[in-house]
LOLOLUM-663591 format. One line per field, with one value per atom (N, C-alpha, C): chain; residue number from 1; residue in three letters; atom name; z, y, x negated. Coordinates in Angstrom, 2 decimals, always signed. Layout:
REM LOLOLUM-663591
chain = (A/...)
n = (NUM/...)
res = (ALA/...)
atom = (CA/...)
zz = (Z/...)
yy = (Y/...)
xx = (X/...)
REM end
This chain:
REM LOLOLUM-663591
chain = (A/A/A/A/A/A/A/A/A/A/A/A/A/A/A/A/A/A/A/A/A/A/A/A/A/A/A/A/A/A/A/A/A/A/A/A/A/A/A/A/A/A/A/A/A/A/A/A/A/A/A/A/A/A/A/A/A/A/A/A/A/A/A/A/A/A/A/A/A/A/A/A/A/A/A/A/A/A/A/A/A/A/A/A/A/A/A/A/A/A/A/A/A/A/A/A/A/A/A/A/A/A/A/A/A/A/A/A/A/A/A/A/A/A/A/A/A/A/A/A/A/A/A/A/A/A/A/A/A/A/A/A/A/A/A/A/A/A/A/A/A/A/A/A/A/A/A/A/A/A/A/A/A/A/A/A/A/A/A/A/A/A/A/A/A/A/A/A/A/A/A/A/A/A/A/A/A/A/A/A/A/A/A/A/A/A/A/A/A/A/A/A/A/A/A/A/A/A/A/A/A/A/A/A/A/A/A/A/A/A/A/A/A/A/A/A/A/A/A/A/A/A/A/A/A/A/A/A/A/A/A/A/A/A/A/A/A/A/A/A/A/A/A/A/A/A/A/A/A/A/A/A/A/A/A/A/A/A/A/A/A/A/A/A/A/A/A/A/A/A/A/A/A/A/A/A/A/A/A/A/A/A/A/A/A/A/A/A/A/A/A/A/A/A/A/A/A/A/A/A/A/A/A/A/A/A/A/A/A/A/A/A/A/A/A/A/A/A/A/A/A/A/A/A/A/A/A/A/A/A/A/A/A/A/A/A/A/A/A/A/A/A/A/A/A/A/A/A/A/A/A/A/A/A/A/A/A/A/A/A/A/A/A/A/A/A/A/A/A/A/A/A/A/A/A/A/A/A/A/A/A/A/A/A/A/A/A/A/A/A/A/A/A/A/A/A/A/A/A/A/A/A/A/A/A/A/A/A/A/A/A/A/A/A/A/A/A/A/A/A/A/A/A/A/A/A/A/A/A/A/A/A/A/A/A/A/A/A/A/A/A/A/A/A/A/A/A/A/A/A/A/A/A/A/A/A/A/A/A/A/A/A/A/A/A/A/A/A/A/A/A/A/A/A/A/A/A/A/A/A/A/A/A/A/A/A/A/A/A/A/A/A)
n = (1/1/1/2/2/2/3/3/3/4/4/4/5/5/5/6/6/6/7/7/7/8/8/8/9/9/9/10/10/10/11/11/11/12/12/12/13/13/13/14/14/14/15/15/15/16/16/16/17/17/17/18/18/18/19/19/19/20/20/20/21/21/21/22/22/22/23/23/23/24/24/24/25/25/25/26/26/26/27/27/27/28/28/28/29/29/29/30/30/30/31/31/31/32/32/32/33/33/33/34/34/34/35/35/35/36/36/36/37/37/37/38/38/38/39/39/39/40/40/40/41/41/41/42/42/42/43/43/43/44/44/44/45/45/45/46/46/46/47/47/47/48/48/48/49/49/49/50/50/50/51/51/51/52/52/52/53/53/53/54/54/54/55/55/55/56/56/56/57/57/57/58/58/58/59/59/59/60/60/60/61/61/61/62/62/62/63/63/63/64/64/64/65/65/65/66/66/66/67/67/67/68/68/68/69/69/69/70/70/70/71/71/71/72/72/72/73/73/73/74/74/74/75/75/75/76/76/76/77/77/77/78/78/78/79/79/79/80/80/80/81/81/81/82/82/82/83/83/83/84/84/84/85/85/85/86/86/86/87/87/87/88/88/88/89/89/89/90/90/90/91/91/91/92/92/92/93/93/93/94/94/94/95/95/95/96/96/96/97/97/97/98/98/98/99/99/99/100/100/100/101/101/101/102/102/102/103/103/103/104/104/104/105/105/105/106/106/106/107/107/107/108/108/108/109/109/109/110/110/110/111/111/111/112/112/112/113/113/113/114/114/114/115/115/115/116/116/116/117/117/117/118/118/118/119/119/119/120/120/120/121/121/121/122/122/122/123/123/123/124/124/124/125/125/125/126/126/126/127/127/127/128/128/128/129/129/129/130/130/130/131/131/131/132/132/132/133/133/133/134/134/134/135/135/135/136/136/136/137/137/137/138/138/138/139/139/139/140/140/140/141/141/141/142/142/142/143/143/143/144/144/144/145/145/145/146/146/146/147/147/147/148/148/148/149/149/149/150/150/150/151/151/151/152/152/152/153/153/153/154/154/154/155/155/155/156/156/156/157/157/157/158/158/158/159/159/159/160/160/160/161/161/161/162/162/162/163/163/163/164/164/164)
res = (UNK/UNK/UNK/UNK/UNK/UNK/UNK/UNK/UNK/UNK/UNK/UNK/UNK/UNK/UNK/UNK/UNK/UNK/UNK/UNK/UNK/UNK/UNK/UNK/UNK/UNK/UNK/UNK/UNK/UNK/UNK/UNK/UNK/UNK/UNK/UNK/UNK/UNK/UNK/UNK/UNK/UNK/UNK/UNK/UNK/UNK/UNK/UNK/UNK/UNK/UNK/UNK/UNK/UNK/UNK/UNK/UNK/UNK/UNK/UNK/UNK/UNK/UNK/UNK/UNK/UNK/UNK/UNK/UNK/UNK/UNK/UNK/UNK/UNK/UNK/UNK/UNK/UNK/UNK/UNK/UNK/UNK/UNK/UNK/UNK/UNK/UNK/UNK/UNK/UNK/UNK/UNK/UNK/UNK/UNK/UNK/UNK/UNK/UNK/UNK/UNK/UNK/UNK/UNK/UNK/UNK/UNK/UNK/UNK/UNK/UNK/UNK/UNK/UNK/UNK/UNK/UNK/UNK/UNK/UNK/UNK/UNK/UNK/UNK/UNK/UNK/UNK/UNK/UNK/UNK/UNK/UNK/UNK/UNK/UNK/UNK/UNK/UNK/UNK/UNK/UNK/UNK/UNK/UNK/UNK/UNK/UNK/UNK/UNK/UNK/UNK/UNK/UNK/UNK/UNK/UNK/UNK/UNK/UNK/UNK/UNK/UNK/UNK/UNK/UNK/UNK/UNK/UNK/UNK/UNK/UNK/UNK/UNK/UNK/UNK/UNK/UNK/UNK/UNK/UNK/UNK/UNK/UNK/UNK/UNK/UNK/UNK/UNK/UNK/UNK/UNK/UNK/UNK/UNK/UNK/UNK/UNK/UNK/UNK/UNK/UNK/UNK/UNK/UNK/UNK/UNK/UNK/UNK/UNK/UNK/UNK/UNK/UNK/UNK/UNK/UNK/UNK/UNK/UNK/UNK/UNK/UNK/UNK/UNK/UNK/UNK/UNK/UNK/UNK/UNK/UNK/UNK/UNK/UNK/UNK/UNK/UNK/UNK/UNK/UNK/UNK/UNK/UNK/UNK/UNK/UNK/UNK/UNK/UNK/UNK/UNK/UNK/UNK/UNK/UNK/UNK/UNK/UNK/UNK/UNK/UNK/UNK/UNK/UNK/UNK/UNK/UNK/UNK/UNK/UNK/UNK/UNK/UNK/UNK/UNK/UNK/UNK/UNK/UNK/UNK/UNK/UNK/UNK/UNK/UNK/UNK/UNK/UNK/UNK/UNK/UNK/UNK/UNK/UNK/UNK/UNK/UNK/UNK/UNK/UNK/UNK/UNK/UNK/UNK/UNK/UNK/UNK/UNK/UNK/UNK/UNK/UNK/UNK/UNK/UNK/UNK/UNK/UNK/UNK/UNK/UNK/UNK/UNK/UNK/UNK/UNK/UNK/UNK/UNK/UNK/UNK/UNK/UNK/UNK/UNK/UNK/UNK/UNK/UNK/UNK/UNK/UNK/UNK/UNK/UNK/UNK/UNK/UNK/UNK/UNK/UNK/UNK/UNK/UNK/UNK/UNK/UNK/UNK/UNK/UNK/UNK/UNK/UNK/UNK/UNK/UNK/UNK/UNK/UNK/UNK/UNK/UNK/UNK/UNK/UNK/UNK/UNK/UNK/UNK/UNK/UNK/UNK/UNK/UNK/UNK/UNK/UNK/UNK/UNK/UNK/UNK/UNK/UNK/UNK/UNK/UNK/UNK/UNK/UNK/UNK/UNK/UNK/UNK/UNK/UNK/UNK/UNK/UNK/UNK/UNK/UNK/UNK/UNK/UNK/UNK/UNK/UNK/UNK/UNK/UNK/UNK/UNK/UNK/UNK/UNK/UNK/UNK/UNK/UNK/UNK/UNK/UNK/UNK/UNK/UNK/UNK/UNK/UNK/UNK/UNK/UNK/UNK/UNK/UNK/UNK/UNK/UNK/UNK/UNK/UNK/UNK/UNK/UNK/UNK/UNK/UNK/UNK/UNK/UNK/UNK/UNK/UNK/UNK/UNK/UNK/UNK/UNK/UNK/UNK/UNK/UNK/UNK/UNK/UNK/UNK/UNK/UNK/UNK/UNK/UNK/UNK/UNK/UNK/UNK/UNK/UNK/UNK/UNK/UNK/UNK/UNK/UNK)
atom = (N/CA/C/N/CA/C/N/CA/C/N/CA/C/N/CA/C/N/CA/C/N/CA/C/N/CA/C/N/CA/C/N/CA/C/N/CA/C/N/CA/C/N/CA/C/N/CA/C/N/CA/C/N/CA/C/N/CA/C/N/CA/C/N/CA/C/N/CA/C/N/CA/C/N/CA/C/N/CA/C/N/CA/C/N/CA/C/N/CA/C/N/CA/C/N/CA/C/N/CA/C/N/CA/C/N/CA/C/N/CA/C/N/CA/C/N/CA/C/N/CA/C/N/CA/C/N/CA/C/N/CA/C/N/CA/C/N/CA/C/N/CA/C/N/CA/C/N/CA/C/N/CA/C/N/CA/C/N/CA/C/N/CA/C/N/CA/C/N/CA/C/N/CA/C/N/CA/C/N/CA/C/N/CA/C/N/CA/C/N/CA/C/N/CA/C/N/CA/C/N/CA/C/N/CA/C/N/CA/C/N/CA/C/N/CA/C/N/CA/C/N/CA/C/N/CA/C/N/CA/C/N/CA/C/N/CA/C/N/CA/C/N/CA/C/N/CA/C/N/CA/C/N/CA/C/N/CA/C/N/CA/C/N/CA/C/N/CA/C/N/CA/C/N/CA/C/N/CA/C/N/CA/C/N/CA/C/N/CA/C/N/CA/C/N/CA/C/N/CA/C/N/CA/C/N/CA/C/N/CA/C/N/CA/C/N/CA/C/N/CA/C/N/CA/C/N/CA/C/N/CA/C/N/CA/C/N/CA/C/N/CA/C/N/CA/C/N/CA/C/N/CA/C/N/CA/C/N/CA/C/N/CA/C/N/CA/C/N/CA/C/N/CA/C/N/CA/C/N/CA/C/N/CA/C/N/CA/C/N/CA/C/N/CA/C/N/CA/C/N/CA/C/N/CA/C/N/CA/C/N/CA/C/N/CA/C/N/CA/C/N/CA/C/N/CA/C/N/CA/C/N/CA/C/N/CA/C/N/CA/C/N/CA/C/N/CA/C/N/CA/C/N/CA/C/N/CA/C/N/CA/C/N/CA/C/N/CA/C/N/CA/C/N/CA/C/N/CA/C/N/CA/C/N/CA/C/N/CA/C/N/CA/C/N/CA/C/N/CA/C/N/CA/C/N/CA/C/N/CA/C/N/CA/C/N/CA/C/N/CA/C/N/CA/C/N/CA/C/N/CA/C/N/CA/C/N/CA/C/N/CA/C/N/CA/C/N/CA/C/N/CA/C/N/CA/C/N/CA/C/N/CA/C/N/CA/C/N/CA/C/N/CA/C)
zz = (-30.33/-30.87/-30.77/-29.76/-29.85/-29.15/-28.53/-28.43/-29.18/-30.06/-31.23/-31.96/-32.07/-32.92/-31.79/-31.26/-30.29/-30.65/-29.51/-30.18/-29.88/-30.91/-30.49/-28.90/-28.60/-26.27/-25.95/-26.47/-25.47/-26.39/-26.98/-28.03/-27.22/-26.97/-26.75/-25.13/-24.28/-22.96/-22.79/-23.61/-23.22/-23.63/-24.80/-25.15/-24.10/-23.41/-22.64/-21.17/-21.14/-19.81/-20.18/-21.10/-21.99/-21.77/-22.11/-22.16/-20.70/-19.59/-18.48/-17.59/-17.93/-17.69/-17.75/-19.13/-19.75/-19.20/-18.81/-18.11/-16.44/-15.27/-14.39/-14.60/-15.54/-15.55/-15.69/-16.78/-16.94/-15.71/-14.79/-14.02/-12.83/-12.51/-11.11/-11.27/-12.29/-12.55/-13.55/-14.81/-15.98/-15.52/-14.95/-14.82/-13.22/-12.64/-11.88/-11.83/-12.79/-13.50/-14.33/-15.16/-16.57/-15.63/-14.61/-13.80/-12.77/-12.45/-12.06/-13.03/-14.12/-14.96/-15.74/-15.74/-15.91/-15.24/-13.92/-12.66/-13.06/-12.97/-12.97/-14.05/-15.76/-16.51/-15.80/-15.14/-15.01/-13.74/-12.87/-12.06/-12.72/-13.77/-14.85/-15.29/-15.64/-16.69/-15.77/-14.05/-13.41/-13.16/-12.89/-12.25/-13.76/-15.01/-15.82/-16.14/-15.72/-16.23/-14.43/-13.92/-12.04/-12.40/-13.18/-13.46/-14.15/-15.50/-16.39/-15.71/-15.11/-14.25/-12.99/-12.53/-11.60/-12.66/-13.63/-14.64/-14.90/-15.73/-15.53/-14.79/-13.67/-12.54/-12.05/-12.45/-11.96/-12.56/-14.40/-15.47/-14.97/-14.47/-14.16/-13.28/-11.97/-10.51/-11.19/-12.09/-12.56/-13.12/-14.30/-15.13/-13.41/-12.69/-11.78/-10.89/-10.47/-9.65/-10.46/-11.96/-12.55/-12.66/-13.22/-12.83/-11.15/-10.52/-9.54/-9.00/-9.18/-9.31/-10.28/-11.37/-12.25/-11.66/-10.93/-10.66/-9.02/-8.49/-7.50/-7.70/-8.60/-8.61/-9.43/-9.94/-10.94/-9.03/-8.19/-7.15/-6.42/-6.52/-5.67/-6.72/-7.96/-8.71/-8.13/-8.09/-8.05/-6.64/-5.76/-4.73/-4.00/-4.96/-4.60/-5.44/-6.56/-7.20/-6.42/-5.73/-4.81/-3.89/-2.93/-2.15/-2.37/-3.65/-3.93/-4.28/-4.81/-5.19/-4.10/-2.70/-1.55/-0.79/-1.00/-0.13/-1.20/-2.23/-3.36/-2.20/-2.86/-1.92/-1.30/+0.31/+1.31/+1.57/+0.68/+0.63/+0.06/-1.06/-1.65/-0.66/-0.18/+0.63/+2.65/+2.54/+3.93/+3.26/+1.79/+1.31/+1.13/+1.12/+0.82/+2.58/+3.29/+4.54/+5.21/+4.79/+5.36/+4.88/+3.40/+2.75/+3.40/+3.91/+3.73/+5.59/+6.48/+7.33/+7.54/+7.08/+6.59/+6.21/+5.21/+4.83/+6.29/+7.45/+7.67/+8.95/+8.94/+10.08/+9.92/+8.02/+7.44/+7.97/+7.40/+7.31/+9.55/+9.85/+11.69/+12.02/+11.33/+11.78/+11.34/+10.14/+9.26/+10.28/+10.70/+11.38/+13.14/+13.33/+14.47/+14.39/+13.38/+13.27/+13.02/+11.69/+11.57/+13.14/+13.54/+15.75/+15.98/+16.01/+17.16/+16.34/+14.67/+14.54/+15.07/+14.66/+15.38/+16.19/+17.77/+18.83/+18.91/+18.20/+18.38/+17.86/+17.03/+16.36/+17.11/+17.92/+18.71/+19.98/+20.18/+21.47/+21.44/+19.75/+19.56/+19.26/+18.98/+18.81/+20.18/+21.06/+22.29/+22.87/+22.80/+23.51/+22.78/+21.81/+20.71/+21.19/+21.12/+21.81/+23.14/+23.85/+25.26/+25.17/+24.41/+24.80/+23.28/+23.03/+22.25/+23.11/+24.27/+25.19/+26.21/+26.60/+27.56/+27.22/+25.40/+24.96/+24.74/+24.55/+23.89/+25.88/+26.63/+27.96/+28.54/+28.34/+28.69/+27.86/+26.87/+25.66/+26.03/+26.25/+27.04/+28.35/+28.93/+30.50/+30.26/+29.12/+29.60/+28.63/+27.72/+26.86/+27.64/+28.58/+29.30/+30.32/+30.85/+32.34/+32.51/+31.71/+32.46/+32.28/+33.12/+33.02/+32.17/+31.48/+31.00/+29.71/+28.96/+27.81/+27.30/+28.80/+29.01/+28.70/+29.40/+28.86/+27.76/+27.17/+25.92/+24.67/+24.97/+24.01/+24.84/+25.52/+25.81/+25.30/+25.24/+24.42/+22.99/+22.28/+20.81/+20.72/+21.43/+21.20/+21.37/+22.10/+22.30/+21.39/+21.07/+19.40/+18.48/+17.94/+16.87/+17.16/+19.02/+18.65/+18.70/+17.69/+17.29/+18.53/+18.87/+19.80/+19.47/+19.09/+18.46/+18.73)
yy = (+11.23/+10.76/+9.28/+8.76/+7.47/+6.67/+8.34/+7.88/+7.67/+8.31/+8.33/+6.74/+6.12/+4.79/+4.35/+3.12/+2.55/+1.15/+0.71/-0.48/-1.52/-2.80/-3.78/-4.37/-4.45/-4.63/-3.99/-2.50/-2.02/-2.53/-2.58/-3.24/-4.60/-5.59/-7.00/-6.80/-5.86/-5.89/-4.79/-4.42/-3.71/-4.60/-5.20/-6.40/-7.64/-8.05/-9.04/-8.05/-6.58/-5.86/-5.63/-5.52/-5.33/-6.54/-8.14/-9.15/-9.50/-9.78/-9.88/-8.92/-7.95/-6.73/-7.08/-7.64/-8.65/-9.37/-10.58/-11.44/-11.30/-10.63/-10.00/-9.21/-8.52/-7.74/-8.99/-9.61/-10.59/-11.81/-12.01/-12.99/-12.11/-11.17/-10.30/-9.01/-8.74/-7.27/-7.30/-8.42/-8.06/-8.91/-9.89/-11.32/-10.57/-9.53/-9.16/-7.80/-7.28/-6.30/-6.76/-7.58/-8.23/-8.48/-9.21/-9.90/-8.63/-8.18/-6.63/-6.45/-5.94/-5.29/-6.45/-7.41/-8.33/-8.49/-8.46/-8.01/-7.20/-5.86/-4.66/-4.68/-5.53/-5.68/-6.11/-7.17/-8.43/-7.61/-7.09/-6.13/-4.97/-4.21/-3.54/-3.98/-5.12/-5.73/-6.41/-6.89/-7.31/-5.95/-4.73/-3.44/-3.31/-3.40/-2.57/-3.64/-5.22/-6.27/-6.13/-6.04/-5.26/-4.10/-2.87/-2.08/-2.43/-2.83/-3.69/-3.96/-5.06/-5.78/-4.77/-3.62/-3.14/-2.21/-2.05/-1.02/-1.69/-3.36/-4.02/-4.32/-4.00/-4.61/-3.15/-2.09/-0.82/-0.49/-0.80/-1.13/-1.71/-2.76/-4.32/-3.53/-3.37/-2.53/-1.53/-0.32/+0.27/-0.10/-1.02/-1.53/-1.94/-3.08/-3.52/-2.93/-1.76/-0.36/+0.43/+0.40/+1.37/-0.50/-1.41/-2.06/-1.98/-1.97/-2.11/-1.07/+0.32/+1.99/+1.49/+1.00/+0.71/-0.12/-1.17/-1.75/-1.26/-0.46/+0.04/+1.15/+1.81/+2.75/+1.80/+0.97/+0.03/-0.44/-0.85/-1.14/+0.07/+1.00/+2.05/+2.52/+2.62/+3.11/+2.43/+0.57/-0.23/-0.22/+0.41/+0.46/+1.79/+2.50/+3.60/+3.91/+2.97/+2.46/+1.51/+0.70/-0.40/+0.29/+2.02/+2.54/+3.35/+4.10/+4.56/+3.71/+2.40/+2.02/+1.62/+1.12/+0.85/+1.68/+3.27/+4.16/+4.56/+4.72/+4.84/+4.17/+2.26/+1.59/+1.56/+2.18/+2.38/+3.51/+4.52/+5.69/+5.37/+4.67/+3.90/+3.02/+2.22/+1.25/+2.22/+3.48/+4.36/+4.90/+5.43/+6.39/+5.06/+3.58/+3.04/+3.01/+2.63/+2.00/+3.48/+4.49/+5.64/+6.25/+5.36/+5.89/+4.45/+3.56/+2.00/+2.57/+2.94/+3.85/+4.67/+5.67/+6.49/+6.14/+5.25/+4.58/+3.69/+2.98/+2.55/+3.31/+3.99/+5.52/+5.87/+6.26/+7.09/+5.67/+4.68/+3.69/+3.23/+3.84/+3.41/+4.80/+6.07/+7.18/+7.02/+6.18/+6.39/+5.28/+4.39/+3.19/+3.94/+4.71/+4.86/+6.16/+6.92/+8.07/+7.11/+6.27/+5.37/+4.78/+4.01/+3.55/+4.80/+5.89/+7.26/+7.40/+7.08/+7.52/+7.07/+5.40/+4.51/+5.00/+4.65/+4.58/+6.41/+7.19/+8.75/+8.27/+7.55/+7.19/+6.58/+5.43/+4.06/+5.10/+6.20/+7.04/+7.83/+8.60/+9.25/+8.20/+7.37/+6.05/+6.07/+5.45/+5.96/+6.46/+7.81/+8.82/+9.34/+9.08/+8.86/+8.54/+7.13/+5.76/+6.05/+6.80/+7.23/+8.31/+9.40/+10.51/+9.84/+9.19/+9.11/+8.14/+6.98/+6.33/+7.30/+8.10/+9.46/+10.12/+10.81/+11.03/+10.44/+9.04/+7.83/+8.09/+7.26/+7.34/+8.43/+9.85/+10.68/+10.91/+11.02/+11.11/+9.92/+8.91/+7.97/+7.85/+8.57/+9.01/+9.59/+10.87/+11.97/+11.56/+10.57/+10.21/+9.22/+7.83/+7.32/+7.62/+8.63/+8.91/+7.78/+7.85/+7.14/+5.27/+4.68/+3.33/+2.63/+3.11/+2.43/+2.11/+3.65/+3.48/+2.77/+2.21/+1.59/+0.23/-0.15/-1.74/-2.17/-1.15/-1.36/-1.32/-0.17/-0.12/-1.82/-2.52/-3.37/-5.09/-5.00/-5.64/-5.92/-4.56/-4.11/-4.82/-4.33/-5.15/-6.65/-7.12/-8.75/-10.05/-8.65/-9.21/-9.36/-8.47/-8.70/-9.53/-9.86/-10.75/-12.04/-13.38/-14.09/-15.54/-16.15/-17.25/-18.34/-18.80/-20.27/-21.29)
xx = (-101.11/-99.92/-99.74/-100.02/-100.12/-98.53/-98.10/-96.86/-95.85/-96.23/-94.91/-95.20/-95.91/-96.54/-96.56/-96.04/-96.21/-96.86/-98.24/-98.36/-97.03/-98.31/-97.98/-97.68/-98.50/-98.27/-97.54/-97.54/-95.94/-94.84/-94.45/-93.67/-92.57/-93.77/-93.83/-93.73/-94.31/-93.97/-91.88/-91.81/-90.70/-89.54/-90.15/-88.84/-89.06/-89.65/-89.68/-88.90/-89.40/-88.40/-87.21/-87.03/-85.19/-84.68/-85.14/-84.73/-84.49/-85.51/-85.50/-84.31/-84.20/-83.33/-81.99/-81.63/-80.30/-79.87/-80.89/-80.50/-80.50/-81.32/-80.90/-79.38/-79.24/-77.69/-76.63/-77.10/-76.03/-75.60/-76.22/-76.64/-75.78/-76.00/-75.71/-75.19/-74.69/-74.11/-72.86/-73.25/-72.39/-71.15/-71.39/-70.13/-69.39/-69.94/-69.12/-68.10/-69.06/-68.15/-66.95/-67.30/-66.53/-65.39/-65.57/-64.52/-63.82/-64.46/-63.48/-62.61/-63.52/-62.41/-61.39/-61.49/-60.49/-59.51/-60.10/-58.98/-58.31/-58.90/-58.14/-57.16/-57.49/-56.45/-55.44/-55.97/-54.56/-53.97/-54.56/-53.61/-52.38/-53.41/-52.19/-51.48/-51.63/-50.71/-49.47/-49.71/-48.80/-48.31/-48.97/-48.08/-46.93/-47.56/-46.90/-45.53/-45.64/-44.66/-43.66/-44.21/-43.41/-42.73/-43.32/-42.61/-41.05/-41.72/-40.48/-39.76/-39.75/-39.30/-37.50/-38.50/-38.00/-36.79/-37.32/-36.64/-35.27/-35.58/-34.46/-33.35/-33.73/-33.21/-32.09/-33.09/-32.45/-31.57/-31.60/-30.03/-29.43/-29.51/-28.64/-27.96/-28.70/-27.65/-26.76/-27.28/-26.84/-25.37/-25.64/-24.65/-23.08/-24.10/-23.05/-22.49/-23.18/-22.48/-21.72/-21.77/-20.83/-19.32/-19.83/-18.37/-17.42/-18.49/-17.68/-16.92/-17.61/-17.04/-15.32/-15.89/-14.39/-13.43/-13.45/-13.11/-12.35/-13.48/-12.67/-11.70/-11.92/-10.79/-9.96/-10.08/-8.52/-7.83/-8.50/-8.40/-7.34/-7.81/-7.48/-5.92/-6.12/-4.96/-4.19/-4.16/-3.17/-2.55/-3.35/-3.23/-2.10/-2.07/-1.51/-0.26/-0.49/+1.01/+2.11/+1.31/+2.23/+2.72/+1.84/+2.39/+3.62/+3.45/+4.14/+5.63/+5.60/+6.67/+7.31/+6.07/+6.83/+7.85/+7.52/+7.82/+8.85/+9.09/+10.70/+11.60/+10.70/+11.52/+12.31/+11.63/+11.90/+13.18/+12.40/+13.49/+14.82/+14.68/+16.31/+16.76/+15.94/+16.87/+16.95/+16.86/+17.06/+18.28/+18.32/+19.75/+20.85/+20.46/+21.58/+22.27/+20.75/+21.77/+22.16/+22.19/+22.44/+24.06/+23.95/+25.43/+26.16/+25.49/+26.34/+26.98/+26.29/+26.70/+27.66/+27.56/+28.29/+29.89/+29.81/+30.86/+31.56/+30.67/+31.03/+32.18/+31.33/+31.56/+32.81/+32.77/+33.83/+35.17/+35.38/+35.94/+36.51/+35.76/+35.95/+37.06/+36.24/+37.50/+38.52/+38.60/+40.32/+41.11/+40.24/+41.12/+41.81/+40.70/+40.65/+42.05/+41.69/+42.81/+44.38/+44.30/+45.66/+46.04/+45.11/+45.35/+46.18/+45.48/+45.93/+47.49/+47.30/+48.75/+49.79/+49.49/+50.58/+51.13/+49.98/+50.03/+51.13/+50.68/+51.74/+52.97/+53.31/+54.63/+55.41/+54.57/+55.33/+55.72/+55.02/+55.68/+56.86/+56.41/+57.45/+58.92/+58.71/+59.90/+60.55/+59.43/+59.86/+60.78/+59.77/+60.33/+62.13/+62.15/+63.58/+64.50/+63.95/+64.96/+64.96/+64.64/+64.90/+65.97/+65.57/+66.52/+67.75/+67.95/+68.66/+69.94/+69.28/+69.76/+70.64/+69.50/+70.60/+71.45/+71.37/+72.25/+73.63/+73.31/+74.46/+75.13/+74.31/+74.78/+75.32/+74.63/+75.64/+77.13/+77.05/+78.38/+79.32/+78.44/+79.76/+80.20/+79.60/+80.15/+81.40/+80.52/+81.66/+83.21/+83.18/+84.08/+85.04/+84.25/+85.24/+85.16/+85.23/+85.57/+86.79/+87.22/+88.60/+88.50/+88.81/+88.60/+89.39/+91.03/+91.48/+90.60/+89.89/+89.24/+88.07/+87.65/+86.44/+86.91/+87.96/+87.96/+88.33/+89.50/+89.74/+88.66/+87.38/+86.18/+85.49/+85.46/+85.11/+85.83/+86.99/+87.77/+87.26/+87.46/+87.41/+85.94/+84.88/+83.72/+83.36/+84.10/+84.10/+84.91/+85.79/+86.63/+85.10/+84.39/+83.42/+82.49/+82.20/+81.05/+81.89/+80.99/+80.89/+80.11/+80.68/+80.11/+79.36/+78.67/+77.80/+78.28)
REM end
């Protein structure tokens, strides 16, 4: 049982291999570990503040892709209001110059029909004063045949006119 009671010498040799042990670890094992895993914090801690980081950024786009979504359809509404008011527009000012037309059209046949009337009136005047001439000329053929009656209706008329 001398294992269970350990002396003194093993005692004093295992704490000098524990101690020696310590300082070998500490010297070439512990300060390169410590510093790994310090690393490896400060690596987490940049992944997890990168994360943040990217999260923010992904609201932000977020936030500025939903204004600009708003903004484009305020874009697009306004856009299709101006078309629309253009093409009213257009259509009111096609029914005006279409009635202003129209009118002017209407306004060319009445002139053009009043022309054709004239021009039928001034013929039928005409044509009046023509057979109304043959008439007068024949009726006075056949009335003075005779010459005495001719000079005397020629007389009678030279009495009324008037000389300057």
């Amino acid at each position: 049982m001398e294992l269970v009671t350990p002396s003194i010498g093993l005692v004093f040799w295992t704490t000098i291999t524990f101690i020696f042990l310590i300082i070998l670890l500490g010297k070439f094992a512990w300060k390169p570990i410590v510093s790994a895993l310090n690393e490896r914090e400060r690596s987490i801690e940049d992944a997890l503040s990168a994360a943040d980081k990217a999260k923010e950024e992904l609201t932000r786009l977020n936030q500025e892709s939903d204004k600009l979504l708003k903004e484009a359809r305020l874009e697009r509404d306004k856009i299709l209001k101006e078309a629309k008011t253009m093409g009213d527009n257009l259509i009111a000012d096609a029914k005006h110059n279409a009635q202003a037309e129209g009118a002017k059209m209407i306004a060319k046949a009445h002139e053009e029909i009043n022309a054709q009337k004239n021009a039928a009136l001034a013929e039928v005047k005409n044509q009046v004063a023509v057979l109304s001439i043959d008439i007068a000329e024949k009726v006075l053929r056949k009335k003075f045949e005779n010459a005495n009656d001719q000079e005397a209706l020629v007389a009678e008329l030279l009495k009324d006119v008037k000389l300057n």
